[in-house]
C-alpha positions in Angstrom: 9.2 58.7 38.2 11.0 59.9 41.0 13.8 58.4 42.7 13.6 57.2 46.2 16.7 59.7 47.2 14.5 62.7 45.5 11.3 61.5 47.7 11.0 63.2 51.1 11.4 60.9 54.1 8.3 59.9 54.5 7.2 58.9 50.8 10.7 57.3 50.3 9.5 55.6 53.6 6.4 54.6 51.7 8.0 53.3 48.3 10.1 51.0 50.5 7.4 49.0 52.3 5.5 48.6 48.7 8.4 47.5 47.1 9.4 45.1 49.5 5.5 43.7 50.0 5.4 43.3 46.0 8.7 41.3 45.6 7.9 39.0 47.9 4.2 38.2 47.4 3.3 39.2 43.6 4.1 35.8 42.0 4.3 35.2 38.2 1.8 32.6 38.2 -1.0 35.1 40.3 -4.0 35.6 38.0 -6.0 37.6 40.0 -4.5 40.6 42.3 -6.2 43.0 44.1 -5.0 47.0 44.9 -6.1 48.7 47.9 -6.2 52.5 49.1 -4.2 54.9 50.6 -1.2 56.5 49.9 1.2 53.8 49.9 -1.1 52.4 47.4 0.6 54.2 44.3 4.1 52.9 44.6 2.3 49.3 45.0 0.9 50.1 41.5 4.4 51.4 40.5 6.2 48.4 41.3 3.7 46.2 39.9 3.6 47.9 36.5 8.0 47.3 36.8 7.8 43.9 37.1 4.6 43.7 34.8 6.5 41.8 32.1 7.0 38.6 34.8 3.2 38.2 35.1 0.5 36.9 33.0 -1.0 38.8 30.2 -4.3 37.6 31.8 -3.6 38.7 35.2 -6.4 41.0 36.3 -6.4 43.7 39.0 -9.2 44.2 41.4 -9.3 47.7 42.8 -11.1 48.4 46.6 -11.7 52.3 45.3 -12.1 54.8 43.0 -8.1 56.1 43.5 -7.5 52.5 42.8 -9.4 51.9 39.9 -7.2 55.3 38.4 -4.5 53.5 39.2 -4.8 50.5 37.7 -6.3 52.2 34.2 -3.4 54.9 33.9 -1.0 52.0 33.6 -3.0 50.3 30.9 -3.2 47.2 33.7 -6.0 45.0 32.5 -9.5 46.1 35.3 -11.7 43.6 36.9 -14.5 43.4 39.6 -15.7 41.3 41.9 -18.7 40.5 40.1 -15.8 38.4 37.7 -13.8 36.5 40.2 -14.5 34.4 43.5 -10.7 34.4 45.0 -7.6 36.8 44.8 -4.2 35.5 45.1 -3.1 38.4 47.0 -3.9 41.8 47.9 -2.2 44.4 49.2 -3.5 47.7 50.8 -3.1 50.8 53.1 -3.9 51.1 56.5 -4.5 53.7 58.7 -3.0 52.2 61.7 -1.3 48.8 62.6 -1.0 46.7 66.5 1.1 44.0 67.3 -0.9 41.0 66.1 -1.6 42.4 62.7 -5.3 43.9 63.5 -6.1 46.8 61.6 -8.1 50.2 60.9 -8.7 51.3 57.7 -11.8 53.7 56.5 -9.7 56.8 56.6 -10.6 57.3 53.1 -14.0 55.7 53.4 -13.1 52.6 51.6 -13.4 50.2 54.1 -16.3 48.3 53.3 -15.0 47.0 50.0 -11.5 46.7 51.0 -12.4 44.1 53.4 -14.6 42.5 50.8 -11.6 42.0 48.8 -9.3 41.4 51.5 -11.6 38.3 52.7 -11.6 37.1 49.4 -7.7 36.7 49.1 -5.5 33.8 49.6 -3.2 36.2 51.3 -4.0 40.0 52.6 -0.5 42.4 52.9 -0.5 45.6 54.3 1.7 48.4 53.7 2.6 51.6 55.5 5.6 53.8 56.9 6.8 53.7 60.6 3.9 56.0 61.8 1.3 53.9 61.3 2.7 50.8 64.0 1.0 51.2 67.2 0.8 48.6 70.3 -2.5 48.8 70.4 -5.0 50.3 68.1 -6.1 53.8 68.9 -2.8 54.6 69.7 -1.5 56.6 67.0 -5.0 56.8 64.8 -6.9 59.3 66.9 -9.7 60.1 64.5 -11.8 56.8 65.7 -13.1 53.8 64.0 -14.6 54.0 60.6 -18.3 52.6 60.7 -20.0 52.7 57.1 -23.6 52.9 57.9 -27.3 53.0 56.3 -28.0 56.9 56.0 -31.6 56.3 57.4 -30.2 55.0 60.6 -27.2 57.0 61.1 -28.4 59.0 64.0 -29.7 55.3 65.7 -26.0 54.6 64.9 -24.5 57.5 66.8 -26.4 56.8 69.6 -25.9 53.1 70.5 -22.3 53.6 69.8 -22.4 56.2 72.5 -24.1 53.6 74.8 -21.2 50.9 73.3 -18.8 53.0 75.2 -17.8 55.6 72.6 -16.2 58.7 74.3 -16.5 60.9 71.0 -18.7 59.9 68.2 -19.0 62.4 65.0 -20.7 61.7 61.7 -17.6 62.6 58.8 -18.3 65.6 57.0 -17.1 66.8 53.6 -14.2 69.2 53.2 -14.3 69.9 50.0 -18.3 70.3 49.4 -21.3 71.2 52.6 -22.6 67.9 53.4 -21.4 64.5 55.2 -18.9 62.1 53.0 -20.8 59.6 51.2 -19.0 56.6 50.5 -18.6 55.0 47.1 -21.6 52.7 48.1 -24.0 55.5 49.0 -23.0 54.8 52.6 -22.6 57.9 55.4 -19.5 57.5 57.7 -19.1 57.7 61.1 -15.9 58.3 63.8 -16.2 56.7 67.1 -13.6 57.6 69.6 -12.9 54.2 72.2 -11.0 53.9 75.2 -8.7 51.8 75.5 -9.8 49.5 77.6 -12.1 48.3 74.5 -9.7 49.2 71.8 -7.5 46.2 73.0 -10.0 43.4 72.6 -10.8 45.0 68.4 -12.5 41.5 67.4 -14.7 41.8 70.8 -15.2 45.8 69.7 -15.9 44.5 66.0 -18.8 42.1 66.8 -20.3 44.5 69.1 -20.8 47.4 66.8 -21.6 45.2 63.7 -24.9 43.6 66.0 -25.4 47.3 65.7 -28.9 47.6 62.9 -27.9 49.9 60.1 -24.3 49.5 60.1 -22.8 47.8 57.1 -19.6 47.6 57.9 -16.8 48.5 60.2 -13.0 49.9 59.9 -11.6 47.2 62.0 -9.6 44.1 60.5 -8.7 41.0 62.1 -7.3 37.5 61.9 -6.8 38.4 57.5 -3.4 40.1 57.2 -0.5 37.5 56.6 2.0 40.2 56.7 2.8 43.6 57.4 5.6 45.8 55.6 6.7 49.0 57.0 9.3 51.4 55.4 11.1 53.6 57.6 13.0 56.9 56.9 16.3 55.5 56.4 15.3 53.1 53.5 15.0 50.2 55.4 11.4 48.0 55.6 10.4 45.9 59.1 8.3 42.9 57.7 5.9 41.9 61.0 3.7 38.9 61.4 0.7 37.7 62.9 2.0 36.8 66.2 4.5 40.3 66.8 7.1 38.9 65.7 9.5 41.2 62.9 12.0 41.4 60.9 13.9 44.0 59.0 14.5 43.0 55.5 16.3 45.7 54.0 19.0 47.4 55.0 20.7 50.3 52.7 24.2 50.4 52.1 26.3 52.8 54.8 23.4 53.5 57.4 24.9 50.7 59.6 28.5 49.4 60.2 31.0 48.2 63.1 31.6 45.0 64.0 28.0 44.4 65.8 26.4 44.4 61.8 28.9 42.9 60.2 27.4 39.5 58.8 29.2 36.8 60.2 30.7 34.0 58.4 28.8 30.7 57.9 30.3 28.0 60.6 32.4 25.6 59.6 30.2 22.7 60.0 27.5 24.7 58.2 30.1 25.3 55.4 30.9 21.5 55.5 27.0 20.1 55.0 27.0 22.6 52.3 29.6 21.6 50.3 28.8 18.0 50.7 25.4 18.1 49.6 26.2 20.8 46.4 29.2 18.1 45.9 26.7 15.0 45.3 24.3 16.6 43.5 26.7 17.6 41.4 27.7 13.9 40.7 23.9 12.8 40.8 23.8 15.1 37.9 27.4 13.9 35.6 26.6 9.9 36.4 22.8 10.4 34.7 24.9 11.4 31.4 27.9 10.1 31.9 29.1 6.9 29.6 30.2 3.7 31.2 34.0 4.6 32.2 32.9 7.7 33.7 30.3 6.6 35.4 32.5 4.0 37.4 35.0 7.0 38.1 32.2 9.0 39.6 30.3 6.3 41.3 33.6 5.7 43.0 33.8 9.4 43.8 30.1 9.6 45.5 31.3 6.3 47.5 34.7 8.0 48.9 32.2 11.0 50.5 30.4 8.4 52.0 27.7 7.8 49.4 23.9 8.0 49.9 24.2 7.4 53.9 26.7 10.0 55.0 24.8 12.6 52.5 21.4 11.9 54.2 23.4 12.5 57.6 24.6 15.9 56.4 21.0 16.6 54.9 19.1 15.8 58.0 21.9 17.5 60.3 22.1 20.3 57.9 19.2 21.4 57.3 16.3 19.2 58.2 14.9 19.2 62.0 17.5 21.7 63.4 17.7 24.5 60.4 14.0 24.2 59.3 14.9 22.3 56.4 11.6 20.1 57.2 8.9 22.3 55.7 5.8 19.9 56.3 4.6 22.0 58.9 3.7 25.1 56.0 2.0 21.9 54.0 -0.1 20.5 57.2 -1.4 23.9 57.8 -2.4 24.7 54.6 -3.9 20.8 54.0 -5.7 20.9 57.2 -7.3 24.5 56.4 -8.7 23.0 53.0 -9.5 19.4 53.8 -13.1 18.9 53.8 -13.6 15.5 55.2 -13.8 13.9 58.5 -11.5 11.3 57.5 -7.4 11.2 57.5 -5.2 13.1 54.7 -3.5 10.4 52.9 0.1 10.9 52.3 2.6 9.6 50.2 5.9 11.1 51.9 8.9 10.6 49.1 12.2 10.6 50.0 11.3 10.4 53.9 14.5 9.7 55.0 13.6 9.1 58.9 10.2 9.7 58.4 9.1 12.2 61.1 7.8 15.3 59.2 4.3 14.4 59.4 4.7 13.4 63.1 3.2 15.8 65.2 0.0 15.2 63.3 -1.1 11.6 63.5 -4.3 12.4 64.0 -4.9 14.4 61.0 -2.0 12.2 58.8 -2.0 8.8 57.6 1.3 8.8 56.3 3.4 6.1 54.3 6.8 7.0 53.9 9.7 5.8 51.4 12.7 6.4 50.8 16.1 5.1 49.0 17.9 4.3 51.5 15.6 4.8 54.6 16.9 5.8 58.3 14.1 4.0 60.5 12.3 1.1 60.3 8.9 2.3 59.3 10.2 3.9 56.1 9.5 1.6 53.2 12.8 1.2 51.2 11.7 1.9 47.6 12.5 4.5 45.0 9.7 6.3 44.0 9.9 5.8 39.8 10.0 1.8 41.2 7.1 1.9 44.4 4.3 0.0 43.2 0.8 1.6 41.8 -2.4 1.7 43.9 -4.6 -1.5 41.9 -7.9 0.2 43.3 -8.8 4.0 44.1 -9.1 3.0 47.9 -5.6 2.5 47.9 -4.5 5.9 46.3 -3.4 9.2 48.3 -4.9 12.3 49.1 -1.1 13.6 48.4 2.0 13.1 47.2 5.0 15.1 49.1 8.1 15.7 46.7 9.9 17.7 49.4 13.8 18.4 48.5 13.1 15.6 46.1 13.3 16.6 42.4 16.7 18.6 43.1 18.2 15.1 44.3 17.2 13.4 40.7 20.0 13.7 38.5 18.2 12.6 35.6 16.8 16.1 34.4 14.2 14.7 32.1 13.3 12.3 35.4 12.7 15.6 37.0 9.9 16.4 34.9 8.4 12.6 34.8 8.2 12.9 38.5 5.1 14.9 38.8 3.5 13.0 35.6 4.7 9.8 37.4 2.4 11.4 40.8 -0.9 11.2 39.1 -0.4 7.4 39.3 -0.6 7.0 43.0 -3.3 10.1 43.7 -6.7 10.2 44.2 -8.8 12.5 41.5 -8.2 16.0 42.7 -5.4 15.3 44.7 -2.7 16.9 45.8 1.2 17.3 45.1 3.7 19.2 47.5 6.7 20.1 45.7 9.9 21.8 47.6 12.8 22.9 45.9 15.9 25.2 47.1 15.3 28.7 46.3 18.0 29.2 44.4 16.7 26.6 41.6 13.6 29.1 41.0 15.6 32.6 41.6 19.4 32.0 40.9 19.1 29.1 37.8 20.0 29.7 34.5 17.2 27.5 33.1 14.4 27.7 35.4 12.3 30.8 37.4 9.0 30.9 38.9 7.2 31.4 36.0 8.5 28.7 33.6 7.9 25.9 36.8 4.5 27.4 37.2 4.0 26.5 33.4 5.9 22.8 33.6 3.2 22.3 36.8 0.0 23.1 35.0 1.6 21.0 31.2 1.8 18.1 33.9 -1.6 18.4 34.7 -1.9 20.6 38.4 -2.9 23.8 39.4 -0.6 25.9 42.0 -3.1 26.1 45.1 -0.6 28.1 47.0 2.9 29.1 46.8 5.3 30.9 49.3 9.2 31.6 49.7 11.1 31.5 52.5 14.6 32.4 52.7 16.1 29.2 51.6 13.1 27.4 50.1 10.4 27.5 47.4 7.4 25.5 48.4 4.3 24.7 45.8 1.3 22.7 46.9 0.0 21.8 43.7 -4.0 20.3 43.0 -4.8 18.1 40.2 -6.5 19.5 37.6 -9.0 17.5 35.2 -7.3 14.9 32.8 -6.4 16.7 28.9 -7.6 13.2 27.6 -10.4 10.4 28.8 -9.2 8.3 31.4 -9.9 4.3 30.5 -8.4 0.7 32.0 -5.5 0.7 29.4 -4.6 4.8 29.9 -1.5 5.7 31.1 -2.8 7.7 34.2 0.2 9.9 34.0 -0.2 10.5 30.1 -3.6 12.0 30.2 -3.0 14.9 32.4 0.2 16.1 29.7 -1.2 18.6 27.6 1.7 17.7 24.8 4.2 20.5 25.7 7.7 19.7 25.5 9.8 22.2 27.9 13.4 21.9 26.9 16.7 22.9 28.3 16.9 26.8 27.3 18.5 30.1 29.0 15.9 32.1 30.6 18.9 33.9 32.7 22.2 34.5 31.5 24.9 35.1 34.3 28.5 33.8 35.3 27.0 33.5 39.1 23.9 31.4 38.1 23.2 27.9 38.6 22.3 25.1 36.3 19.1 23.4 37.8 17.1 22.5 35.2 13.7 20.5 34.6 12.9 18.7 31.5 9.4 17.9 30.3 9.6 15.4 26.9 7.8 12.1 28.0 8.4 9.3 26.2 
């Protein structure tokens, strides 16, 4: 394998945006992944195969082509179809050009009729390319035309009422290799059609007018399905963009940049300050759940002379909550409101609510019912969650349970672990749990990554519906899976969804620099 400093510009370009797209959306818990076309395709592969070890044996790989499918089998990676699976977790792929809200054209390589198949069948759709392939506005920088796949019978039909569509050039794709038009991998002729601009910057409007088109089966343009796009650029560096034209640069090599303009700046103080105060009494959460009697009293006295409970919610909500993002309800709401099937309101349990505004801005989709230790308005119920009394008829149970920068407050670690049994007791069947932890606990933790949570979540009885990182925090929306035993009036509800595996304290990653978060899973 060649190094990136070996790779000419444009492939070490190329390696970058793959790398970058797989670290941040290839989880350890995904089952099912699907691998696109093009030539950023093969360092996506590369990377993959790298970090192969972190995922499932039983992770499966969907390819969108033939170079795909090669791909996948020279690495030994374990081959599926679509025929096998209804949803991907994720799928990256190629494109052949890139605008500013994340719309697409792809068909270069006459793939396109099965990538989107895939790609509409993913949670989340990433794209990768290098620099060249950005444009404003499609038809920019890609000035071969859009890919339509069409029926071979009606290809000539096709040419002509694409002509009529407004199509300055249209060309059916020929074969360099061998006489003859490309066929694509479905039997499928391809044709180019050159637009102006004036249509190439409505593509969804363009879209729907040439698939009313009879005969075509499918066309090169994408919209509204890619979460994110990585680009790698010559210096080593990757732009991540988003939906609404918004980017960031993510990677930076060392020496390219200096001077005081790129310097990183130091935190504030007062950002210093909440930090220390919160790491400070979670640290003594932590030593008074196994501390004996005289200890405890020393320690409790401690947590009092930083203010206790009260001053460390003040430095959590003005830390972190409203005014740094640290509320992350916003990612839950949109995913719950994209899956909710009923007419009715989502009801929420919201632990450790603190002032209870997260779910605010969405009374009309959230009936919410907040509690909270030591709560900061008058509508927050004051009740610890271990202690908030059980729903006595199914009626009464919620449609979810939030757990948000909740379990890393619980000194207790065993506690930890009880606390998503302990949700089953107050959900409806098939309900659903949203856990957010610092990142750090998943990525920087001696005794816990991504993949051993992902395996506490499903002994407790869930399944990981979605799961997405941001720079400071690891959010999980978790679905209740069925019960490992029958459910009766004298069951412990929280018993029968333990499949019996006891997760102790063990070192998954050695380091002077890592933290101790831990979770515990040995019920009673």
């Amino acid at each position: 394998m060649a190094s990136s400093s070996s790779l000419p510009s444009v492939e070490a370009a190329k390696r970058a945006a793959a790398y970058a797209a797989v670290d941040a959306y290839v989880k350890p818990h995904h089952q099912v992944i699907g691998i696109g076309s093009g030539s950023t395709v093969p360092y996506v592969v590369e990377r993959i195969f790298e970090r192969s070890h972190e995922l499932s044996p039983s992770c499966t790989f969907i390819p969108t082509s033939f170079q795909a499918k090669n791909l996948i089998l020279e690495r030994n990676m374990r081959l599926g179809d679509m025929d096998t699976v209804q949803e991907l977790d994720v799928t990256i792929d190629g494109a052949d050009e890139v605008d500013d809200g994340l719309n697409l054209i792809k068909g270069g390589g006459a793939c396109h009729l099965r990538e989107k198949v895939v790609a509409e069948a993913s949670k989340e759709f990433v794209v990768v390319a290098d620099y060249r392939k950005m444009s404003h506005v499609l038809g920019e920088s890609w000035k071969k035309g859009v890919p339509v796949e069409a029926a071979p019978f009606a290809a000539q039909r096709i040419i002509k009422a694409l002509e009529r569509l407004g199509s300055t050039d249209v060309k059916l794709r020929m074969a360099v290799a061998k006489a003859g038009p490309v066929v694509t991998d479905n039997g499928n002729l391809c044709i180019d059609a050159i637009f102006p601009q004036t249509l190439m910057r409505n593509p969804d409007y363009l879209l729907k007018q040439i698939k009313l088109i009879t005969g075509v089966v499918e066309v090169g343009i994408f919209t509204n399905v890619c979460k994110a796009a990585f680009f790698g650029h010559e210096d080593g560096s990757v732009t991540r963009q988003w939906p609404d034209g918004s980017k960031t640069r993510i990677i930076r090599p060392r020496g390219k940049r200096g001077g005081v303009k790129h310097r990183r700046r130091p935190p504030t103080a007062t950002a210093t300050e909440h930090a220390r105060a919160i790491s400070r009494y979670h640290a003594l959460e932590k030593q008074i759940a196994r501390a004996s009697k005289s200890e405890k009293d020393a320690l409790l006295a401690e947590q009092q002379a930083l203010g206790g409970l009260e001053v460390y919610q003040n430095q959590s909500t003005t830390g972190g909550a409203v005014l740094r993002g640290g509320e992350s309800s916003k990612w839950c709401a949109k995913i719950l409101m994209e899956l909710w099937p009923f007419s009715r309101r989502i009801q929420l349990l919201d632990v450790g609510a603190i002032a209870g505004t997260a779910y605010a801005r969405w009374k009309h989709k959230f009936d919410v019912t907040s509690i909270d230790i030591q709560p900061r308005a008058p509508h927050v119920i004051q009740a610890d969650f271990f202690d908030f009394p059980m729903p006595a008829r199914e009626e009464e149970r919620f449609d979810v349970v939030g757990l948000s920068l909740v379990i890393n407050f619980v000194g207790d670690l065993s506690k930890r672990g009880d606390m998503l049994l302990h949700a089953h007791r107050y959900l409806r069947r098939g309900g659903y749990v949203y856990v957010v932890l610092p990142l750090p606990c998943l990525t920087n933790s001696r005794y816990m990554t991504h993949e051993h949570f992902a395996r506490l979540v499903r002994a407790t009885g869930y399944d990981v519906v979605r799961n997405e990182d941001s720079h400071r925090l690891t959010r999980w929306l978790l679905q209740e899976s069925e019960p490992c035993t029958a459910i009766s009036p004298r069951t412990d509800i929280s018993r029968a969804f333990w499949d019996g595996s006891v997760l102790a304290k063990r070192q998954l990653r050695p380091g002077a620099e890592r933290n101790n978060f831990c979770m515990l899973l040995s019920p009673s």
